[in-house]
C-alpha atoms as an extended CHARMM CRD file, in Angstrom:
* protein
*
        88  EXT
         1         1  UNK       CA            -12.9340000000       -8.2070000000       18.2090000000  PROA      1               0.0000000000
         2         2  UNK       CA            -15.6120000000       -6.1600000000       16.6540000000  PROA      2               0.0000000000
         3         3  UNK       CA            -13.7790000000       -5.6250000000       13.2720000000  PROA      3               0.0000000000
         4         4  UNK       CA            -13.6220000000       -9.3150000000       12.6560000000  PROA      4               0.0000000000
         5         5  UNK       CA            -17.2960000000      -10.2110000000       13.7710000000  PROA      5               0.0000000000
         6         6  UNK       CA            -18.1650000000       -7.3620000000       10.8300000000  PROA      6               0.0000000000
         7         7  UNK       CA            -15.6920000000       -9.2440000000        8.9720000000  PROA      7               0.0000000000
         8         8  UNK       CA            -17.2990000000      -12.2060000000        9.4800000000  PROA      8               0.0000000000
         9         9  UNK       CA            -21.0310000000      -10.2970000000        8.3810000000  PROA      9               0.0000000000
        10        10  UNK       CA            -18.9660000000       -9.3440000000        5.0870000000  PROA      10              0.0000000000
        11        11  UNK       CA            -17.8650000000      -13.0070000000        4.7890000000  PROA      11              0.0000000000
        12        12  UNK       CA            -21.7990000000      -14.0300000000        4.7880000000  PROA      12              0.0000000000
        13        13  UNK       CA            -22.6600000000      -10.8550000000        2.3930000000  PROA      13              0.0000000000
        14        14  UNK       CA            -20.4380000000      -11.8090000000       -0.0760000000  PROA      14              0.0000000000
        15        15  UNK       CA            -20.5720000000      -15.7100000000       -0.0350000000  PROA      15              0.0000000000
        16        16  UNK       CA            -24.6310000000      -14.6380000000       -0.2510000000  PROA      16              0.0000000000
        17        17  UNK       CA            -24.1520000000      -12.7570000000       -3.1130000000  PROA      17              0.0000000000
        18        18  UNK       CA            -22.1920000000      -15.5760000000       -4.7240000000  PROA      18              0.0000000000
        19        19  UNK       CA            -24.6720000000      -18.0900000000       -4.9190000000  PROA      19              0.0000000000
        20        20  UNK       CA            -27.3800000000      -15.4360000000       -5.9020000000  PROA      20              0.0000000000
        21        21  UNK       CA            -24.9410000000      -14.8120000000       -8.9390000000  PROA      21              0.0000000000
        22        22  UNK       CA            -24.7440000000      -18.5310000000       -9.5480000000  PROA      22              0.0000000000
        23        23  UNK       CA            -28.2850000000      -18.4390000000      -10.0530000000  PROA      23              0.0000000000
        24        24  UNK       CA            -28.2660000000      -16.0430000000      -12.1560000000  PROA      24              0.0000000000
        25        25  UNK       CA            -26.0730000000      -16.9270000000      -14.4760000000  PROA      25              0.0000000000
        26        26  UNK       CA            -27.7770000000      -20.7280000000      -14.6250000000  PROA      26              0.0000000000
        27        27  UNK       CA            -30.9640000000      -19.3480000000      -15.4820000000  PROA      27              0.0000000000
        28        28  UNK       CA            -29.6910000000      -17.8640000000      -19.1660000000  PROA      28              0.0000000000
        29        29  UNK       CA            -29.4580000000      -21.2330000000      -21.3280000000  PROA      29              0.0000000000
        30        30  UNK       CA            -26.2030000000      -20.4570000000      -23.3030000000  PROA      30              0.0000000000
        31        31  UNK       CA            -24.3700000000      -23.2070000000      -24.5070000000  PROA      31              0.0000000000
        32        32  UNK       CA            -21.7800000000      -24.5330000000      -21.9110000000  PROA      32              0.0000000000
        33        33  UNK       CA            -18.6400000000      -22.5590000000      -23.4100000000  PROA      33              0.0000000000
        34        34  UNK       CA            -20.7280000000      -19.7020000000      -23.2830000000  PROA      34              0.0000000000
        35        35  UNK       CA            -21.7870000000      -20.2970000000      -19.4980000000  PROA      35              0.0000000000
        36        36  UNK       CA            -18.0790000000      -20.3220000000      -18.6510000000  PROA      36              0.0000000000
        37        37  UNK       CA            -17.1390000000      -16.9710000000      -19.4960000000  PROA      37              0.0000000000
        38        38  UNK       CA            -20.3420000000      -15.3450000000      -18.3290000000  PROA      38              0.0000000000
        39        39  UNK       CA            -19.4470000000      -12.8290000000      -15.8670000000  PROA      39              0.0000000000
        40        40  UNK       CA            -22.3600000000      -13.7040000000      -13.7410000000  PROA      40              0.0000000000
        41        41  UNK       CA            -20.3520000000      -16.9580000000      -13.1180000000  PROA      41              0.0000000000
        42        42  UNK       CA            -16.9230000000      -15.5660000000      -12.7650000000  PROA      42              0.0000000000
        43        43  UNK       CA            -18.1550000000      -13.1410000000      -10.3960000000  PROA      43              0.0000000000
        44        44  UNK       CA            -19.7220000000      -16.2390000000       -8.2320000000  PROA      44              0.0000000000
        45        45  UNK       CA            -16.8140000000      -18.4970000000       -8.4210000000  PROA      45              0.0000000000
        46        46  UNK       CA            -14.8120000000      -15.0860000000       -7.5880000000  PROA      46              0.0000000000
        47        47  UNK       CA            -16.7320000000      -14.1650000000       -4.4630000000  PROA      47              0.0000000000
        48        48  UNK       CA            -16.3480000000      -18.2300000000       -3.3540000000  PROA      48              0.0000000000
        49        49  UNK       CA            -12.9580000000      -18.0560000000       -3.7890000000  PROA      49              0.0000000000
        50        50  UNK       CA            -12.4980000000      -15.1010000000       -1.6760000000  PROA      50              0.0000000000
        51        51  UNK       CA            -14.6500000000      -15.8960000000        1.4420000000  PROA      51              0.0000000000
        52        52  UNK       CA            -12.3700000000      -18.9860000000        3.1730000000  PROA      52              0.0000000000
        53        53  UNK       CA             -9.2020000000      -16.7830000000        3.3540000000  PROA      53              0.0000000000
        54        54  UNK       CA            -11.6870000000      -13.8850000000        4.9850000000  PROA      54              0.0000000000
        55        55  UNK       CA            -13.0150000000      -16.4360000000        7.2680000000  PROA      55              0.0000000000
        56        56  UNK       CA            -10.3770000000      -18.1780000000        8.4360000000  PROA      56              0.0000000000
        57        57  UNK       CA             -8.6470000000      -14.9680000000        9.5110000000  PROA      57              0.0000000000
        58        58  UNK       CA            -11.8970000000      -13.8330000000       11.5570000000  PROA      58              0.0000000000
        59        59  UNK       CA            -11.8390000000      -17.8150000000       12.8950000000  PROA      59              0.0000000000
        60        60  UNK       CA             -8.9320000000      -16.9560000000       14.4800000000  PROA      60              0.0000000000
        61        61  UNK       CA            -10.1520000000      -14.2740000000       16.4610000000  PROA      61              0.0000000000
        62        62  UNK       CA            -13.6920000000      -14.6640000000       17.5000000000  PROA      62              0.0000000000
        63        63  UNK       CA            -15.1300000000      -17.3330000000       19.5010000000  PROA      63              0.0000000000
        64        64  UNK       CA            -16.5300000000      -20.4130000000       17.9510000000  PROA      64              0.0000000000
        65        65  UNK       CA            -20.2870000000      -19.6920000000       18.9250000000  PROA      65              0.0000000000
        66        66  UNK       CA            -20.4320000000      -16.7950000000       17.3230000000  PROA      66              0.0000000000
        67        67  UNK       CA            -18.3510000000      -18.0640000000       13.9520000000  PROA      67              0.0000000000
        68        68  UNK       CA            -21.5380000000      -20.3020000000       13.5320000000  PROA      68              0.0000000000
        69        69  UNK       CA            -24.2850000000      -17.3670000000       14.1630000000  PROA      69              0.0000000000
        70        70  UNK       CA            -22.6100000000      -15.3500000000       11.7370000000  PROA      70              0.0000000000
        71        71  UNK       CA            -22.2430000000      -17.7690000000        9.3610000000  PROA      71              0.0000000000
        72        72  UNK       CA            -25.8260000000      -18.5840000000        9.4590000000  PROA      72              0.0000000000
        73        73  UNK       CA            -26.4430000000      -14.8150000000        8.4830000000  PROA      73              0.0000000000
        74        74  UNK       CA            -25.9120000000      -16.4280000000        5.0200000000  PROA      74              0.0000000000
        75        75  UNK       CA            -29.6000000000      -17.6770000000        4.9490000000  PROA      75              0.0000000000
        76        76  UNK       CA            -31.1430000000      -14.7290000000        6.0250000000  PROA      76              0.0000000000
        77        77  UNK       CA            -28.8730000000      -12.9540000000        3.3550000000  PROA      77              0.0000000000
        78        78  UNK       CA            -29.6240000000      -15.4300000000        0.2560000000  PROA      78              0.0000000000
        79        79  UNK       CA            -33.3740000000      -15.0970000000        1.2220000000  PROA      79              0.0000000000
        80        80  UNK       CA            -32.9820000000      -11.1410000000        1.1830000000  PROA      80              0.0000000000
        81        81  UNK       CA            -30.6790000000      -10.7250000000       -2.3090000000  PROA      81              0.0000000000
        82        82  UNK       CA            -33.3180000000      -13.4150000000       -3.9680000000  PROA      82              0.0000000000
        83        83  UNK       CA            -36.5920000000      -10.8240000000       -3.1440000000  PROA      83              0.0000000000
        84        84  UNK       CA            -34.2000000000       -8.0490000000       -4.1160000000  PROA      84              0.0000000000
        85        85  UNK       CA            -32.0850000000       -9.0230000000       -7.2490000000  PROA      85              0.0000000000
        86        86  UNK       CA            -34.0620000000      -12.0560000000       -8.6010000000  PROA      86              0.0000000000
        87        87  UNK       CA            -37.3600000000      -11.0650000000       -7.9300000000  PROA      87              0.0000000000
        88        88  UNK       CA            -38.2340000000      -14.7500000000       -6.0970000000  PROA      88              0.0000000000
């Protein structure tokens, strides 16, 4: 049960750090080709893409109440990589 709670923690880390490099990549104003291929947003659409699989496999093993407290860790963890990585 404890491996998939942590999994859960990664889950928020790494959805987290997807919007943070979302951001990032919308603050350079390159033309909209340009914004496609920008590895900033591949590696945000890539870190979205990976966190339902993750989640529904912890879902299925760790009670609903705490699903929802670790999935709140996301706020705590956007507000942390922003001071860290953006500087905000």
């Amino acid at each position: 049960m404890l491996e998939y709670k942590l999994l859960l923690i990664l889950v928020s880390g790494l959805s987290s750090m997807g919007q943070i490099c979302l951001k990032a990549s919308a603050r350079r104003r390159n033309g909209m080709m340009k914004s496609l291929f920008d590895i900033r947003f591949l590696t945000g659409i890539a870190l979205f893409i990976s966190c339902p699989p993750l989640s529904i496999i912890a879902a299925r093993h760790v009670d609903f109440s705490i699903l929802y407290i670790m999935t709140a860790l996301g706020f705590a963890f956007v507000m942390l990589f922003s001071k860290l990585i953006l500087g905000e």
